[in-house]
C-alpha positions in Angstrom: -37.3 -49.0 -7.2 -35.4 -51.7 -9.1 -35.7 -55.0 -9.8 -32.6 -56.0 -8.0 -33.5 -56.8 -4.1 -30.5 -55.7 -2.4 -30.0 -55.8 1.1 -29.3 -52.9 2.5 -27.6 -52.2 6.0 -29.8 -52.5 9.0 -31.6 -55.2 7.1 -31.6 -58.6 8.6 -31.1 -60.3 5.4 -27.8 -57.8 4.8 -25.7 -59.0 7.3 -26.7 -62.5 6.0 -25.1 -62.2 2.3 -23.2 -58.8 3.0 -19.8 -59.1 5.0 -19.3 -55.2 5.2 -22.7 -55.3 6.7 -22.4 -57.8 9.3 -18.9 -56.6 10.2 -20.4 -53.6 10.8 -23.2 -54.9 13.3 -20.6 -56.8 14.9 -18.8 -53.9 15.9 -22.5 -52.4 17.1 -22.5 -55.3 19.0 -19.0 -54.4 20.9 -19.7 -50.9 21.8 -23.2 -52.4 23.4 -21.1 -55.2 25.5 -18.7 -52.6 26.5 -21.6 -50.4 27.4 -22.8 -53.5 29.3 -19.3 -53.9 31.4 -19.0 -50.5 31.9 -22.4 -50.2 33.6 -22.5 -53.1 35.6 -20.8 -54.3 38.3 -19.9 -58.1 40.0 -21.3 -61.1 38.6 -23.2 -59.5 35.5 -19.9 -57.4 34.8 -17.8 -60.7 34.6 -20.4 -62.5 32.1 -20.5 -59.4 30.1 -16.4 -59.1 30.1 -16.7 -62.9 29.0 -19.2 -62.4 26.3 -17.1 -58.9 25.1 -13.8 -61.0 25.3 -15.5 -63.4 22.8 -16.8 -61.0 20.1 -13.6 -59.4 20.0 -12.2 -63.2 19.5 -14.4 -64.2 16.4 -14.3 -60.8 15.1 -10.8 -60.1 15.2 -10.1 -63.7 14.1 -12.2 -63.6 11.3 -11.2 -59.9 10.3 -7.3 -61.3 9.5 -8.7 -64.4 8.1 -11.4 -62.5 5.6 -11.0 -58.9 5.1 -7.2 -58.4 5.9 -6.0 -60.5 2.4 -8.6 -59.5 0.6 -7.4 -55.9 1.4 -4.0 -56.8 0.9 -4.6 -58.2 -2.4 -6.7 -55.6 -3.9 -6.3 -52.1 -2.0 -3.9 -50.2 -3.3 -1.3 -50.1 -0.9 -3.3 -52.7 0.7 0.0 -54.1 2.5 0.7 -50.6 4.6 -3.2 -50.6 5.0 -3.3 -54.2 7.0 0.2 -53.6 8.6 -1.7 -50.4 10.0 -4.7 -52.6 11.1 -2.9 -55.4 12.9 -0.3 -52.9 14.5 -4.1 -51.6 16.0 -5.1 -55.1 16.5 -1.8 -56.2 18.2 -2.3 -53.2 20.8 -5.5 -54.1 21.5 -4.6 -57.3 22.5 -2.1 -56.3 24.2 -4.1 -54.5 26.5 -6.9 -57.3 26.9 -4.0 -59.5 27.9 -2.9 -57.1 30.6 -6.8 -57.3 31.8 -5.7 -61.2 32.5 -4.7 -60.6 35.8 -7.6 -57.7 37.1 -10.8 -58.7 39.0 -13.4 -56.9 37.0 -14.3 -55.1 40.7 -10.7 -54.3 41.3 -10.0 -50.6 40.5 -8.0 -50.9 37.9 -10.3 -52.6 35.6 -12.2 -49.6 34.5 -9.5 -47.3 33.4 -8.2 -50.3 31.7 -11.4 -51.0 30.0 -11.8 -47.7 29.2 -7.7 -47.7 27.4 -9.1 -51.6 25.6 -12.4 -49.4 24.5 -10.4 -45.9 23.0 -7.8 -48.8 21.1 -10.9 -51.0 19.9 -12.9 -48.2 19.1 -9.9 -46.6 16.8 -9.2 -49.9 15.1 -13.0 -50.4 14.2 -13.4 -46.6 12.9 -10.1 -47.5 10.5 -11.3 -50.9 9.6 -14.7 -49.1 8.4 -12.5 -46.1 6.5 -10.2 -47.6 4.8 -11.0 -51.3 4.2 -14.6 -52.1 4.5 -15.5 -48.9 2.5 -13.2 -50.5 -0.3 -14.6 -53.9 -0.2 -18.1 -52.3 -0.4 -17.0 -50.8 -3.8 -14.7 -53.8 -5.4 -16.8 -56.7 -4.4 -19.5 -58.2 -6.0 -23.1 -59.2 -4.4 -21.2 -63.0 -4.7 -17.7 -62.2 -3.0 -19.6 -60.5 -0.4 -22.0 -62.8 0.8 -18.9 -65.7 0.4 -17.1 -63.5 2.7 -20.2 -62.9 5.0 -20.6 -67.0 5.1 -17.0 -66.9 6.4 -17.4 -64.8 9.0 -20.6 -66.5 10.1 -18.8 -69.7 10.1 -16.0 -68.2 12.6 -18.9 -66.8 14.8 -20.7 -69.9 15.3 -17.4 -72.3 16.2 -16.8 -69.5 19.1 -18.5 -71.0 22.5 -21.1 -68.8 24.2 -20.1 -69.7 27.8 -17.2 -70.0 29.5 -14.8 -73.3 30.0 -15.7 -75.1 33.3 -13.2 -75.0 35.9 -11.7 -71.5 35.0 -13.1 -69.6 37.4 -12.0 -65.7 36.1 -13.2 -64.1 32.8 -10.4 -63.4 31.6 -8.1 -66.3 32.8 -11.0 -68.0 30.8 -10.5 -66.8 27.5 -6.8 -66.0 27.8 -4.9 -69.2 29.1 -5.7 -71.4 25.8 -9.3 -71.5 25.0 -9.0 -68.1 22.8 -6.0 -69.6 21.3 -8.0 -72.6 20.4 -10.7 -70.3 19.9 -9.0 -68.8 17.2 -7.5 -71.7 15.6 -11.0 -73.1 15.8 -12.2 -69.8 13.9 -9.5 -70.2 11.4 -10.1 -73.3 10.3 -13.9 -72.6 9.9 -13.7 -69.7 8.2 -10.8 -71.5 5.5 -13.4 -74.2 5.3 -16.1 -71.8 4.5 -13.9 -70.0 1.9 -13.1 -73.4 0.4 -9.1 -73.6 1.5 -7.5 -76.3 3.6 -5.7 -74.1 5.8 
């Protein structure tokens, strides 16, 4: 063993000063919640939707806020690479969008989850191959744990319960909160990188 103290993945302290690693819990975190909806039903299937709806918010947010521009400025090919990702992204949302106007009991919410899951799913496993595995190797201990602070900055703007007076899911985080959700995580994750937006 070394003298360096490195955090390693699966260590708390890692997905406090590492970016790749908390990313990488994060998207841990989404296959659990879409576990969750998927095996639930009702009430607990709508606060689970909610709570999924939300990660993929901040996470998505902060992804094109953090990791897409530093990608783009020092992948090579790092444009085609992000066009790729937010093409993913953009089809993804796409899909949660069309989720805006299905009861999570209706019948067609499953095989629409399921579609939002295979999309998600895809994006994360391309995100992890060709982006965080290069940020793991060209950033230092300092730009990742700056870029980790970012991230954690975009997570705790994002509110953990719903907006009163919306009374479904995903009329709640689709008819202006997200929006302001995500301008919300843009600004905090600019203010944690040290920009003014």
């Amino acid at each position: 063993m070394t003298g360096i103290d490195t955090p390693q993945a699966g260590d708390d302290r890692a997905a406090d000063n590492d970016v790749v690693a908390l990313l990488m819990r994060q998207h841990g975190d989404i296959r659990n919640l879409f576990d969750e909806v998927e095996a639930s039903s009702g009430e607990e299937r709508r606060d689970a939707f909610r709570r999924l709806v939300r990660l993929l918010a901040v996470h998505e947010t902060a992804e094109e806020e953090v990791v897409h521009p530093f990608a783009q400025r020092s992948l090579p090919g790092g444009e085609k690479v992000v066009e790729e990702r937010l093409a993913e992204e953009r089809a993804a949302k796409e899909t949660l969008a069309a989720l805006d106007d299905v009861d999570t009991d209706d019948p067609k919410f499953m095989p629409m989850l399921l579609k939002l899951r295979r999309d998600v799913q895809e994006h994360a496993r391309a995100e992890e191959r060709y982006e965080f595995t290069h940020i793991r190797r060209s950033a230092d201990a300092a730009k990742l744990a700056s870029m980790a602070k970012a991230v954690k900055a975009a997570e705790a703007v994002a509110p953990t319960r719903p907006h009163p007076g919306v009374e479904s899911g995903a009329a709640n985080v689709m008819l202006g909160p997200v929006a302001a959700l995500m301008d919300r995580t843009k600004d905090a994750v600019r203010k944690a990188m040290g920009k003014d937006g």
